[in-house]
C-alpha positions as CSV (number, residue, x, y, z in Angstrom):
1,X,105.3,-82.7,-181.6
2,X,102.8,-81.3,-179.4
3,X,104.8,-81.5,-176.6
4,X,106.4,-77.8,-177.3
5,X,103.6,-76.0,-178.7
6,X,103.5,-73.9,-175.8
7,X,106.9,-73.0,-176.5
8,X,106.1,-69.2,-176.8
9,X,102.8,-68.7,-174.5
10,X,102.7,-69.4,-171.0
11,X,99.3,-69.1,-169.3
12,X,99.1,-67.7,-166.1
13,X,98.3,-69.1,-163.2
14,X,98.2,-72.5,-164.7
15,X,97.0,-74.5,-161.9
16,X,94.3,-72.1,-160.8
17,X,90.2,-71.9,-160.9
18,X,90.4,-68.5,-162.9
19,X,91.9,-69.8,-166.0
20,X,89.6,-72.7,-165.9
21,X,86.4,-70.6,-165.9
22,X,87.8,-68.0,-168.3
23,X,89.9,-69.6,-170.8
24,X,88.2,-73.3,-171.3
25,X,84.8,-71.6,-172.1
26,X,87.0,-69.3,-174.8
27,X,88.7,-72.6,-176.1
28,X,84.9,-74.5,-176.3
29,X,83.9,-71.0,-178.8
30,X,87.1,-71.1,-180.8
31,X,86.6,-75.6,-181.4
32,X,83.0,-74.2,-182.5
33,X,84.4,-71.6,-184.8
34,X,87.2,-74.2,-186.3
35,X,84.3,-76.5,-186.6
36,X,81.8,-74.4,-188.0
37,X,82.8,-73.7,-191.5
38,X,84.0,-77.1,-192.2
39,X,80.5,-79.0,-191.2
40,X,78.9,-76.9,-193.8
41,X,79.4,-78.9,-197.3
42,X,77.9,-82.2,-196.3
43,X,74.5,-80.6,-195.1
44,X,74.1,-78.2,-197.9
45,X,76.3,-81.1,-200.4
46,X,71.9,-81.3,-201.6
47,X,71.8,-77.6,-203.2
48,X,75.7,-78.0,-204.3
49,X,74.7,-80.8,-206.2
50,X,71.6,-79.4,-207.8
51,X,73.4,-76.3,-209.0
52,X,76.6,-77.6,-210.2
53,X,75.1,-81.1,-211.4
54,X,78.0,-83.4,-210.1
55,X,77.3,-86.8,-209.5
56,X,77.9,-88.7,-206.7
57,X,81.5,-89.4,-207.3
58,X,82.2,-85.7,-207.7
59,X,80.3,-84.9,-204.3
60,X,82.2,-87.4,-202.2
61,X,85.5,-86.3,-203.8
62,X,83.7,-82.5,-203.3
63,X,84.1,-83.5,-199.5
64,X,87.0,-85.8,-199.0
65,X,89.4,-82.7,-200.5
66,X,89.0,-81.4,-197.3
67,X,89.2,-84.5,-195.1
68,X,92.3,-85.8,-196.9
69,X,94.5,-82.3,-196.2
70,X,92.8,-81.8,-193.3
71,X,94.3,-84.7,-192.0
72,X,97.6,-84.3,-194.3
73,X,98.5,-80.7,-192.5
74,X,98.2,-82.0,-188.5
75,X,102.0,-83.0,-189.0
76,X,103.5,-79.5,-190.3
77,X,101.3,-77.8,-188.7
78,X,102.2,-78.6,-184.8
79,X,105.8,-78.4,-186.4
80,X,105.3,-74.9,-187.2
81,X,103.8,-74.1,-183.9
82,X,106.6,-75.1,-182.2
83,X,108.5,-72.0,-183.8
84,X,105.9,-69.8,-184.7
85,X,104.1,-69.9,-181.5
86,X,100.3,-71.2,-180.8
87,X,98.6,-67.7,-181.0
88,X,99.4,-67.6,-184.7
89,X,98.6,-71.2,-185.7
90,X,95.1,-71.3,-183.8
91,X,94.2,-67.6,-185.3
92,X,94.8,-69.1,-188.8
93,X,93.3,-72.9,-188.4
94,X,90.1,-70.1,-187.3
95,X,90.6,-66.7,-189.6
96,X,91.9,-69.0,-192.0
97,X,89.2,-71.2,-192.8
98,X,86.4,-68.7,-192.7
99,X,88.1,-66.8,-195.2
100,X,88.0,-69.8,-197.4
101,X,85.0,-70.5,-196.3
102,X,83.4,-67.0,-197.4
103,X,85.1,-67.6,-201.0
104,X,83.4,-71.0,-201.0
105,X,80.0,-69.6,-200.9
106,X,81.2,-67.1,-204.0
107,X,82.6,-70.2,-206.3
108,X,81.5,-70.3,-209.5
109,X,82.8,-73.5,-210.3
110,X,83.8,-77.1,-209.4
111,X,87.4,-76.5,-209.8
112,X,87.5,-74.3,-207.9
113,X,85.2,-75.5,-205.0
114,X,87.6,-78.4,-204.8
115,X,90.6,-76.2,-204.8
116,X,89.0,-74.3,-201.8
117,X,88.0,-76.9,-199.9
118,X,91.7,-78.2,-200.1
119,X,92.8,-75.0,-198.7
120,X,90.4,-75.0,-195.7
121,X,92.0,-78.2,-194.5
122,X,95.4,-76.9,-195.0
123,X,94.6,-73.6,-193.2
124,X,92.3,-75.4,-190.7
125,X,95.2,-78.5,-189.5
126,X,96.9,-76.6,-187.1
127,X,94.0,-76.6,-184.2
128,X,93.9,-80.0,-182.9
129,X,97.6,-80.2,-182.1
130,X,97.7,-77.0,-180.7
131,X,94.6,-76.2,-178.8
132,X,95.1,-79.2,-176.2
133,X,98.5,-78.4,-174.4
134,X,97.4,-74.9,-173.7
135,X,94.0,-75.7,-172.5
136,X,96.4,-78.4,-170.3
137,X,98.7,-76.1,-169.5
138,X,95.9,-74.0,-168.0
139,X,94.1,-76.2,-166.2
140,X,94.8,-78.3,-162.9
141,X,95.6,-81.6,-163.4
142,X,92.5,-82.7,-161.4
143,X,90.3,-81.3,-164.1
144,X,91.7,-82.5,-166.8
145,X,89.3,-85.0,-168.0
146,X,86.6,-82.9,-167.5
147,X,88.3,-79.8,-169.5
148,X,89.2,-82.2,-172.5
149,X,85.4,-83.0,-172.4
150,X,83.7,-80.1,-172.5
151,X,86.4,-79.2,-175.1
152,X,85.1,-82.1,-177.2
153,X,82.1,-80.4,-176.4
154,X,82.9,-77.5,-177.9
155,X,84.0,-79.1,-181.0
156,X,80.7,-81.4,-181.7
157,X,78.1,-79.3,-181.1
158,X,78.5,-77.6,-185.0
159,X,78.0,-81.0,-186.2
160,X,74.8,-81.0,-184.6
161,X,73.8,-77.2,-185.6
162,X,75.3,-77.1,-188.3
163,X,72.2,-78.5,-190.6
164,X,69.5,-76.8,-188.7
165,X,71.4,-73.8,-189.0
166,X,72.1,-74.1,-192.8
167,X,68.8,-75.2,-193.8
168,X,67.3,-72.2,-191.9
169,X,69.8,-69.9,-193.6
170,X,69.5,-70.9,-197.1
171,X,65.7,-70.9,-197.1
172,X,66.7,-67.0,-196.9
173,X,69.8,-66.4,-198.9
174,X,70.8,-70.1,-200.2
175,X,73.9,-72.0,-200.0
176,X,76.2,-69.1,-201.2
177,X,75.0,-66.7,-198.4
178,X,74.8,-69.2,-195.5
179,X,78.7,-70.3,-195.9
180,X,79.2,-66.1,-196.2
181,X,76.7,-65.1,-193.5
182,X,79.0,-67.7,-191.3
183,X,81.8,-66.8,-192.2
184,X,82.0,-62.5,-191.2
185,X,81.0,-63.5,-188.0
186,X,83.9,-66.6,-187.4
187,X,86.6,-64.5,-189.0
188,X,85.8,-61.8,-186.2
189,X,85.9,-64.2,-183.3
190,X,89.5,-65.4,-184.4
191,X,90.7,-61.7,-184.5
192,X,88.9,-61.9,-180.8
193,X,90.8,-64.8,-179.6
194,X,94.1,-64.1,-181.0
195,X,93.9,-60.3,-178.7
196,X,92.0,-62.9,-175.3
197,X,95.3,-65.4,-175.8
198,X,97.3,-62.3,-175.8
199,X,96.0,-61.1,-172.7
200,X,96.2,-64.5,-171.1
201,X,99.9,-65.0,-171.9
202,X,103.4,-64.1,-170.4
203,X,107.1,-64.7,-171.4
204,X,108.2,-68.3,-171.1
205,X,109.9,-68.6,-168.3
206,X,113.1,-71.6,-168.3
207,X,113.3,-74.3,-165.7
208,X,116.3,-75.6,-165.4
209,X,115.6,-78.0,-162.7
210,X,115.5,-81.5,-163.3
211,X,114.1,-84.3,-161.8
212,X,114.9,-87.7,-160.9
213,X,112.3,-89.4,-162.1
214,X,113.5,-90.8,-165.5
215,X,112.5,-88.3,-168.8
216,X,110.6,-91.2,-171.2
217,X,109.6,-95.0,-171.1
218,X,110.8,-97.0,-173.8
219,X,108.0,-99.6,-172.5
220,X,104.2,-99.3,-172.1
221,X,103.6,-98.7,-168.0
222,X,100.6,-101.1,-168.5
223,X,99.1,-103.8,-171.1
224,X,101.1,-105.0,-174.5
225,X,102.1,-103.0,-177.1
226,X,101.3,-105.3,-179.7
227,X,97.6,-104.7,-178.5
228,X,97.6,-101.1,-180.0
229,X,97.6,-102.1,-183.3
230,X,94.3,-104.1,-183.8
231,X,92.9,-101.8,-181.7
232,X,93.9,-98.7,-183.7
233,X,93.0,-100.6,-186.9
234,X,89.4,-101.2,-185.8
235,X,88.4,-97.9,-184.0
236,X,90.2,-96.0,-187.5
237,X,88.3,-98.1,-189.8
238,X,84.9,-97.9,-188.0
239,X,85.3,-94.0,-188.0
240,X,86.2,-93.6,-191.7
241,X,83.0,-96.2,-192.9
242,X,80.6,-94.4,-190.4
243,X,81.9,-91.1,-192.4
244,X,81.8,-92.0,-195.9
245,X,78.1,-92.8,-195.3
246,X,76.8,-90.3,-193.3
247,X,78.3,-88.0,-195.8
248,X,75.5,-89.5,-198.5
249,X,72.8,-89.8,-196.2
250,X,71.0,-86.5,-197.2
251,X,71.1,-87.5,-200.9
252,X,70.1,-91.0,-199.5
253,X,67.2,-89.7,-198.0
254,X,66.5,-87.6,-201.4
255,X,66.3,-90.6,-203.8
256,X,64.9,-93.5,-201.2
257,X,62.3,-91.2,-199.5
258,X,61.6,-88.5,-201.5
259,X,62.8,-86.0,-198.9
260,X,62.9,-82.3,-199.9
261,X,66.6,-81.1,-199.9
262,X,66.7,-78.8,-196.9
263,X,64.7,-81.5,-194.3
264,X,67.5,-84.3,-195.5
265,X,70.1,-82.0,-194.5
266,X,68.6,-81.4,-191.6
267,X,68.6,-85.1,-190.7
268,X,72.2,-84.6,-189.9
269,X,71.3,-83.2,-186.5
270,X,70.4,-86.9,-185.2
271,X,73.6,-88.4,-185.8
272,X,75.5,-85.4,-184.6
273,X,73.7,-84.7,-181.2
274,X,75.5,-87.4,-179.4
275,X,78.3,-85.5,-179.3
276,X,76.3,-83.4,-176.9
277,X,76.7,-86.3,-174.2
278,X,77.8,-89.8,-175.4
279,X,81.4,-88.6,-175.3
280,X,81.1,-88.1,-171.7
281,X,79.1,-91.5,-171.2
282,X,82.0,-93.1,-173.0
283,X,84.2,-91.9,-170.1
284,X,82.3,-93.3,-167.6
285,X,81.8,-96.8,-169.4
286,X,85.7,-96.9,-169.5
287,X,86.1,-96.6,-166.0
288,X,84.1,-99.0,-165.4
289,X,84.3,-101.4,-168.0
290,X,88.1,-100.5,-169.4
291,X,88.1,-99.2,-173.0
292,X,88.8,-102.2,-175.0
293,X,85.1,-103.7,-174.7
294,X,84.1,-100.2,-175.1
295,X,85.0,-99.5,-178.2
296,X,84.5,-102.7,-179.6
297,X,81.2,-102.7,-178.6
298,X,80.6,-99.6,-180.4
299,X,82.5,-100.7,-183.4
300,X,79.9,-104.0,-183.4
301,X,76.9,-101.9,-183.1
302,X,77.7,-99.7,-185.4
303,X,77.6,-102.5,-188.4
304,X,74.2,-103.6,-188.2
305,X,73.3,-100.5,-188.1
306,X,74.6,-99.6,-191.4
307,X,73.1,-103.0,-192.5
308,X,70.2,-102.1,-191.5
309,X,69.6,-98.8,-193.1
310,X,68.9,-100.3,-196.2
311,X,65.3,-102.1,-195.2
312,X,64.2,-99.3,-193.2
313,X,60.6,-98.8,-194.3
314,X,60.3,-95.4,-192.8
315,X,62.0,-92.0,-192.5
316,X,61.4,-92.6,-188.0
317,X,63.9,-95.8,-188.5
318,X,66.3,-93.7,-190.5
319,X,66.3,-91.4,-187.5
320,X,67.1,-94.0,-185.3
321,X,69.6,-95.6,-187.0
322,X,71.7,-92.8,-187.1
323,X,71.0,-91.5,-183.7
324,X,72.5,-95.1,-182.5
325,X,75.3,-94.8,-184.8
326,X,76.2,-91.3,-183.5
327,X,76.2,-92.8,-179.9
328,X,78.7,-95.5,-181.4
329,X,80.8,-93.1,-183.0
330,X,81.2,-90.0,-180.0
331,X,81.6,-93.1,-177.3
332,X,84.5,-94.6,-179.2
333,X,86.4,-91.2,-180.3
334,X,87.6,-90.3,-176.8
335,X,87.9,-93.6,-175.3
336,X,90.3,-94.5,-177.8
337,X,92.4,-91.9,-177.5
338,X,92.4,-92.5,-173.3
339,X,93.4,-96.4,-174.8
340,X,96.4,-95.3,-176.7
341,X,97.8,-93.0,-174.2
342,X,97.5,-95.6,-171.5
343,X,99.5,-98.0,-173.5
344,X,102.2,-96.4,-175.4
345,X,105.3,-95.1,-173.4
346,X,105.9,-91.9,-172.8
347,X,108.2,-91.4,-175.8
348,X,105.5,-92.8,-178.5
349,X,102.4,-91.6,-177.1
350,X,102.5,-88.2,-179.5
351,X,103.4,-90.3,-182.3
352,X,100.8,-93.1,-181.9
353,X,98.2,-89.9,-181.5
354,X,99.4,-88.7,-184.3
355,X,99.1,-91.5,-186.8
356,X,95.5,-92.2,-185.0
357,X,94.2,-88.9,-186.1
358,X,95.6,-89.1,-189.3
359,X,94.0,-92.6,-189.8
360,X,90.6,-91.2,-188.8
361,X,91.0,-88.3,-191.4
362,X,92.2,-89.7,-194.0
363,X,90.2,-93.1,-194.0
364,X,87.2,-90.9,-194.3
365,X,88.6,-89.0,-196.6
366,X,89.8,-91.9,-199.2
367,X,86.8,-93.6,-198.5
368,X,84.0,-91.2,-199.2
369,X,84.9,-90.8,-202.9
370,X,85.1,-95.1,-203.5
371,X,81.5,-94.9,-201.3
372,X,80.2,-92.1,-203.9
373,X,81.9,-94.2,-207.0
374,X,80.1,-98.0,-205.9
375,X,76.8,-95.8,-206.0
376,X,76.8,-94.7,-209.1
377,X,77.9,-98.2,-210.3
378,X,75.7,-100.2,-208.1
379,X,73.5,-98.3,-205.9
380,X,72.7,-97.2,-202.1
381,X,71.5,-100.6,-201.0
382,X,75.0,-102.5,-202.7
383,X,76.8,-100.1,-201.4
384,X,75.4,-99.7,-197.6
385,X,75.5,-103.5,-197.6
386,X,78.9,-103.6,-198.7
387,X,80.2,-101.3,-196.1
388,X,78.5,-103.1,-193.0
389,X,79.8,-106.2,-194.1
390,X,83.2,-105.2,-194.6
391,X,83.4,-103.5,-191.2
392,X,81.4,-106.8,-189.4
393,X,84.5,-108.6,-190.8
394,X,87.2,-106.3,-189.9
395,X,86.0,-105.9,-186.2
396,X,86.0,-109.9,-186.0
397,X,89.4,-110.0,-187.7
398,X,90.4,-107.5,-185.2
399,X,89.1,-109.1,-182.1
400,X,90.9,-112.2,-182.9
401,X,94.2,-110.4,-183.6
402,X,93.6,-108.4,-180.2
403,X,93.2,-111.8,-178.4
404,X,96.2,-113.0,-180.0
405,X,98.4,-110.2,-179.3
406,X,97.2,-110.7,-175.9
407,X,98.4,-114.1,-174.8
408,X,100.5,-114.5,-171.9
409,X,103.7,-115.2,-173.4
410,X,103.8,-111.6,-174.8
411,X,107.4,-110.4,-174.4
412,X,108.4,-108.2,-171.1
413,X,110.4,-105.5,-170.5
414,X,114.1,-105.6,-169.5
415,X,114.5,-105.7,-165.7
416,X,116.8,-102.6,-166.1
417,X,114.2,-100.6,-167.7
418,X,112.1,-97.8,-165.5
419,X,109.3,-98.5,-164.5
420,X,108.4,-94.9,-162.7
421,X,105.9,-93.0,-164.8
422,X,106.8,-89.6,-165.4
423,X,104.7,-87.1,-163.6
424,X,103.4,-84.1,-165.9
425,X,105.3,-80.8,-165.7
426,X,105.1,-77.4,-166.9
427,X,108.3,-77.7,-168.2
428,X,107.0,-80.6,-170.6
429,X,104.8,-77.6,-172.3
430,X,107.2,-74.6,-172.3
431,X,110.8,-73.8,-173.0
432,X,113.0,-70.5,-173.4
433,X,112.1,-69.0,-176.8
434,X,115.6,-68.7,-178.8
């Protein structure tokens, strides 16, 4: 899928230092304009609350409308860039959702907040498969770690200004003016960076030559297959628990501690502030370590620490707990997808992407409604209890399936089959517009 979604745009001078100092720092601004509407609602979920008096159940579903079509529209959405070109799908997954987001913040009902936040992860699903071949595509292969990182960058560090920014904007003009203050300002820079990609971009040229290198692998160039499953299982899971209760920790912090609305939402900034640097940490631990003990490391930290936020006797602890489960959480997220790439063949390694993403998205999303029903049922510490244990289990379960699907009498490839991995192109990332 994202394979052609530089059909229609072909950067210049691809392999050059130019395009790496001028167009990477663009793509880090637009991932924090896609991001920066969308990290809103959970931070400012407090004042929401208060002034539509939902419940918990209707504030996790008030957040999980976005998560589930968010993750829904990935599919369709690098479909349509294929044919529509990138330009127009990145200017909408930007224009788009602070459009929605500037009607958000003038909604004078739950209906219809719902029905808009559905729309921003419709309008917002086309950036993720589309932003990363370009930024490839413009980049030499030598730095393409260290692009896709600060990229990641780019993309995390709304998450972490996200509260401090809305607190500090609705002491002035509340929730309504903060999601419209932020907004103008993102709709503009999408205009911007439709015109900068413009600039940047060329007819697609066709290269008929072919090489003799064989096209795909129909077999993994390293490790079992059968390994990809427990491990996509685990590092899905972990993310969509960690969500679902970060999403209630401001109106955790509200009822346990007494926390005035606009300091609980800007806790948030303590989980989210490792994806300042833990992503890049996670790298480095991979290298060293390889990925699997990685992330299942993280995935085994990251249980306690949900356990133990229920007898935390202080606000300080809180802080803690979820700065260590941020680190969990931003470590794991790109050394799984370095895992799944180095595993799959070359023929499956879009697809397996694909359904990763869409596991992380819509986990969340599915499980931050159930998380906002057991409260109301049963309370915070049932509920917080129930979710560490469950993911204790399922990383256990999973590290015994892993070892399983690692024994030695794991099935090999035919002798026939290629071996040669297939060395990255241009041509892989553009072709002759029809």
């Amino acid at each position: 899928m994202v394979k052609n979604t530089v059909s229609r745009l072909r950067l210049k001078k691809p392999g050059g230092l130019a395009p790496f100092l001028g167009l990477l720092p663009l793509f880090m601004m637009a991932h924090f304009g896609h991001h920066l509407l969308n990290s809103l609602p959970i931070p400012l979920l407090p004042m929401i609350r208060q002034d539509f008096d939902l419940n918990f159940t209707q504030s996790g579903l008030l957040i999980s409308a976005f998560t589930l079509s968010y993750g829904l529209s990935q599919f369709p959405a690098g479909w349509l860039a294929d044919r529509m070109g990138p330009r127009i799908i990145l200017t909408v997954s930007i224009c788009g959702v602070s459009v929605v987001g500037f009607l958000f913040g003038l909604a004078q009902s739950y209906p219809a907040m719902l029905a808009l936040m559905l729309a921003m992860g419709i309008l917002g699903g086309g950036y993720h498969p589309t932003a990363p071949p370009l930024i490839l595509a413009a980049v030499d292969p030598k730095k393409h770690g260290r692009a896709m990182g600060l990229h990641m960058v780019g993309g995390s560090a709304p998450f972490f200004l996200a509260p401090l920014i809305a607190v500090a904007l609705a002491s002035v003009w509340g929730w309504r003016g903060t999601f419209i203050a932020l907004a103008v300002p993102t709709m503009l820079f999408g205009v911007v960076f439709y015109l900068a990609l413009k600039r940047y971009s060329q007819t697609a040229e066709t290269e008929k030559s072919q090489s003799d290198l064989p096209q795909n692998e129909a077999w993994p160039p390293t490790g079992n297959p059968r390994r990809l499953v427990p491990f996509i299982v685990l590092s899905t899971f972990t993310h969509a628990v960690t969500f679902c209760i970060v999403a209630f920790i401001p109106l955790f912090l509200i009822d346990r501690f007494g926390l005035d609305k606009k300091s609980a939402a800007a806790f948030l900034s303590v989980y989210y502030s490792a994806g300042l640097w833990a992503s890049l940490l996670g790298g480095i631990l991979s290298d060293r370590i390889g990925g699997v003990p990685v992330v299942f490391s993280a995935c085994f930290i990251a249980a306690p620490m949900i356990l133990f936020l229920n007898v935390s006797p202080s606000v300080l602890l809180i802080g803690f707990l979820l700065f260590v489960l941020g680190i969990t959480n931003y470590v794991r997220t790109p050394v799984s997808e370095s895992y799944i790439v180095s595993q799959a063949s070359a023929r499956h390694r879009s697809t397996l992407l694909g359904i990763y993403y869409f596991s992380n998205m819509e986990g969340g999303g599915v499980l931050t409604p159930l998380m906002g029903f057991l409260i109301d049922q049963y309370g915070f510490y049932f509920s917080f209890s129930a979710a560490g244990t469950v993911l204790l289990l399922v990383a256990l379960i999973c590290l015994i399936w892993l070892r399983y699907a690692s024994r030695p009498d794991a099935p090999e490839p035919p002798d026939n089959f290629p071996r040669v991995r297939p060395r990255f192109r241009m041509s892989d990332c553009h072709r002759t517009p029809e």
